[in-house]
C-alpha positions in Angstrom: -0.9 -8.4 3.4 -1.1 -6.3 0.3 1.6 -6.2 -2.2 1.8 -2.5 -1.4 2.2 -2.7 2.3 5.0 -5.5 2.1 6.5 -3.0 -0.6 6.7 -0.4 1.8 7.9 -2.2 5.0 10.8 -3.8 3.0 11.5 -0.4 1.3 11.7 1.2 5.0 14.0 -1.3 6.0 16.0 -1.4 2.9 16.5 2.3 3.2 17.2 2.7 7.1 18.7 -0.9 8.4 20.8 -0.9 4.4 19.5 -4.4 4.1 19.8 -6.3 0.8 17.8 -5.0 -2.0 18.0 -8.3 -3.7 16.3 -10.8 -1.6 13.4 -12.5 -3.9 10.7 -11.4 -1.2 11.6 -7.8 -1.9 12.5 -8.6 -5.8 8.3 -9.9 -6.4 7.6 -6.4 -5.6 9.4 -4.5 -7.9 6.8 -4.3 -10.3 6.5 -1.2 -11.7 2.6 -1.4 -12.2 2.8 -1.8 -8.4 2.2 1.9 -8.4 -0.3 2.8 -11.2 -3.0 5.1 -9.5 -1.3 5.2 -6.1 1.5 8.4 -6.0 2.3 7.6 -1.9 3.5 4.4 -3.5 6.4 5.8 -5.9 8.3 7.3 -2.8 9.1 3.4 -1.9 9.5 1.9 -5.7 10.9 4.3 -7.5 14.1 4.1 -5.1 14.2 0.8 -4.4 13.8 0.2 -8.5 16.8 2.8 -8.6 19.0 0.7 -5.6 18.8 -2.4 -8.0 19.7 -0.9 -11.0 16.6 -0.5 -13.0 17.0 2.7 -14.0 14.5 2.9 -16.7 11.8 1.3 -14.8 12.2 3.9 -11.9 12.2 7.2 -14.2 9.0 5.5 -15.7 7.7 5.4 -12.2 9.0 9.0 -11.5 7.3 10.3 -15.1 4.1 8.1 -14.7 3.7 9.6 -10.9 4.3 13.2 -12.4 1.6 13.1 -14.6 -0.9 11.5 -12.1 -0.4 14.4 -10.0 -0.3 16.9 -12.7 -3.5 15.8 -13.4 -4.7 16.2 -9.5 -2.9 19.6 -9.3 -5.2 20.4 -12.5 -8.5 19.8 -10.4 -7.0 21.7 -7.8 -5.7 19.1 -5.6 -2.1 19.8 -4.5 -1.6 17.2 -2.0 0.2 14.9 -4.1 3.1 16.8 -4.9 5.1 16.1 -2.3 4.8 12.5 -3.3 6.5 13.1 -7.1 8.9 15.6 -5.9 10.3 12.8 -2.7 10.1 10.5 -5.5 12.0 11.6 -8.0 14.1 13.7 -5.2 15.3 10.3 -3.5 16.1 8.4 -6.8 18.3 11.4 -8.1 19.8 10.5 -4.5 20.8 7.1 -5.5 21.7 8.1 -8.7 24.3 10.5 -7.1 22.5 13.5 -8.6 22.9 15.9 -5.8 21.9 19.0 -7.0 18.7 17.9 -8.5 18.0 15.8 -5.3 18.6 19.2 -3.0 16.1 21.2 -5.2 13.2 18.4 -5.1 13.5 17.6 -1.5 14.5 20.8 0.0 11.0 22.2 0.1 9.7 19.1 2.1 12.1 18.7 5.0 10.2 20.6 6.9 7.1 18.2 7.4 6.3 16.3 9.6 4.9 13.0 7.7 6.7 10.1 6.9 7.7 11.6 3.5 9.2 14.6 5.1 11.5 12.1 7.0 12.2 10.3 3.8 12.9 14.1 2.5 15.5 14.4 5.7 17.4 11.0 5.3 18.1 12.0 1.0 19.5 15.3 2.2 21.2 14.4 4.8 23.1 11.9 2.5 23.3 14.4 0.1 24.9 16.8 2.9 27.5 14.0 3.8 28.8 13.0 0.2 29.2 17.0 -0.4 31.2 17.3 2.9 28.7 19.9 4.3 29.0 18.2 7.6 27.6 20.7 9.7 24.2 20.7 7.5 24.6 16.5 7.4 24.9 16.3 11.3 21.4 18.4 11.5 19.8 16.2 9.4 20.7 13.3 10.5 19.9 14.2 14.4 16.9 14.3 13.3 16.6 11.0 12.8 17.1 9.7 15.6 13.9 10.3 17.4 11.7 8.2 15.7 11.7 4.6 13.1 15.0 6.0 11.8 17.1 6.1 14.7 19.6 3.5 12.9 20.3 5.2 10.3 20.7 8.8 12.2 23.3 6.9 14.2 24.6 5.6 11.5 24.9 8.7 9.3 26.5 10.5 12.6 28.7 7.7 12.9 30.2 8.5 9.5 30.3 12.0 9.8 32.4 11.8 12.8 34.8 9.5 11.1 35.5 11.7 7.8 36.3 14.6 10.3 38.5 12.8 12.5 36.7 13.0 15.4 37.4 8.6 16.4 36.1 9.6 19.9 32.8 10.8 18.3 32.6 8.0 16.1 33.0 5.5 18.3 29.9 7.0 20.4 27.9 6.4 17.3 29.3 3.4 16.3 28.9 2.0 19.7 25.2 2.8 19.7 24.4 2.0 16.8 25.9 -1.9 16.9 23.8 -1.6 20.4 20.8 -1.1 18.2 21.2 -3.6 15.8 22.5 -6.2 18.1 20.5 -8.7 16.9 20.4 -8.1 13.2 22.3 -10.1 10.4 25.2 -8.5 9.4 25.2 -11.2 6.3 22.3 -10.0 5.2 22.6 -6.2 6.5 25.8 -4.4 5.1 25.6 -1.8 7.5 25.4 -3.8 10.4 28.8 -5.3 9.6 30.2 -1.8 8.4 29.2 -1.0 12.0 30.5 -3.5 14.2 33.8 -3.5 12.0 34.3 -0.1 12.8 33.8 -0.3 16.0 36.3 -2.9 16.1 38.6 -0.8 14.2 38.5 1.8 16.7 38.9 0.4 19.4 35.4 0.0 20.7 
């Protein structure tokens, strides 16, 4: 398998399931030349660079992607763009810049590729943090039709639980620990966040 597909499959799962970013099979990946003539590429480092704390390694991937498609946009190729702005857009996520994450990844929630969905899950985070709830329960609905169900259920899960609504909440939570049933909650923060709440609430 290449380096680049195992990048993205662990990136997937370290950004819907919440797994550990720190595991040595995900580590080896993290190389920022990873992504040297491939923009798709810096939607999954870039992040998951971000999630372990090397900052300047993922802005270099942001800048470097930038340019690449600067230089595509120049020969009149605009495809790449959504590529450096969910880039960049989902590391100012991490980072806890809202604002700039809303204005990179607001123009793409609308598509329908996997990028879009990686568009969706920042904003809807982004909703959640700001307490827009109604905004973060859209987005994350949206979610739950396809590979991202977890983390729709997960994200509606929380939103329930900052308004109060335990009934709700439980729903969530109850599917969601249904979902990941088999998962490691050792390995998988969210897994035990979930089945701890469920607990909590009674289940």
């Amino acid at each position: 398998v290449r380096p680049f597909d195992r990048l993205t499959y662990l990136a997937r799962i370290g950004a819907v399931w919440g797994a550990s970013s720190d595991a040595e099979a995900f580590q080896s990946l993290l190389d920022p030349a990873n992504c040297e003539t491939n923009a798709a590429c810096s939607v999954y480092l870039a992040p998951a660079l971000a999630q372990t704390g090397r900052w300047d390694d993922a802005d270099a991937v942001v800048t470097r992607t930038r340019a690449l498609v600067d230089r595509q946009m120049e020969a009149g190729d605009s495809s790449g763009l959504i590529f450096a702005d969910v880039a960049e857009g989902r590391t100012a996520v991490v980072r806890g810049d809202d604002a700039r994450a809303r204005r990179l990844l607001d123009p793409w929630k609308d598509s329908y590729s996997i990028f879009g969905e990686f568009a969706r899950s920042g904003l809807a985070e982004v909703a959640r943090r700001e307490e827009r709830w109604t905004a973060a329960v859209g987005f994350y609905s949206g979610l739950l039709g396809g590979y991202s169900r977890p983390l729709g259920l997960y994200g509606l899960a929380k939103v329930a639980e900052a308004r109060g609504d335990d009934d709700e909440a439980r729903r969530y939570w109850r599917s969601f620990v249904t979902l990941t049933a088999e998962g490691d909650p050792e390995r998988t923060p969210r897994i035990r966040e979930g089945r701890e709440a469920l607990e909590r609430l009674g289940g």
